[in-house]
N, C-alpha and C positions, 0 to 999 in steps of 0.2 A: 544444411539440414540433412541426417542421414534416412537412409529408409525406414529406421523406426518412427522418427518423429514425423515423418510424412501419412505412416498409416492410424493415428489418433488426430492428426489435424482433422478430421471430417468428425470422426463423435466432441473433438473439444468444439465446434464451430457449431454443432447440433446441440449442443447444452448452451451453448449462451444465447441460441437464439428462442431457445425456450424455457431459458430460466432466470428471474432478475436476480441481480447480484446487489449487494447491499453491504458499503464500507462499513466495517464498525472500525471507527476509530476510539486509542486509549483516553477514559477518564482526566480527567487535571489532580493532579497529587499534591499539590500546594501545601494540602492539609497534613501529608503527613510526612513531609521533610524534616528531616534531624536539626538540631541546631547546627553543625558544622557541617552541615549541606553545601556545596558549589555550586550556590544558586545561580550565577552566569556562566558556567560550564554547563548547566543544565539546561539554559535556556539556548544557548550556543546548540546541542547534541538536536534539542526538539526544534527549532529552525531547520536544521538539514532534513529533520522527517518531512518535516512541513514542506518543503521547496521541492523533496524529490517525489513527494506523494503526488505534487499537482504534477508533477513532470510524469508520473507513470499513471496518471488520470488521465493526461492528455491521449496520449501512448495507445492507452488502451479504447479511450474514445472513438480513435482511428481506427479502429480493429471493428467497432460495427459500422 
């Protein structure tokens, strides 16, 4: 961590204790896939959102 990111750690640590944060996560697009859509490469790419989201859910849980 260099001295700059040491001198906002204190205002980033004061806004999250005083402000909820709130995921938006994307819509389901089901609806409006092409017919030559890669529907199993598509569901492959959103698993990895899915598994790393809760891994940086966790992450950040820790953080309060």
């Amino acid at each position: 961590m260099n001295t700059a990111d040491r001198s906002v750690g204190h205002i980033d640590y004061a806004i999250r204790r005083r402000f909820a944060f709130v995921d938006v996560l994307p819509k389901n697009l089901e609806s409006e896939l092409k017919d030559d859509f890669k529907v199993d490469l598509f569901a492959k790419v959103a698993s990895l959102f899915i598994e790393n989201y809760d891994v940086a859910l966790i992450i950040r849980m820790r953080m309060w």
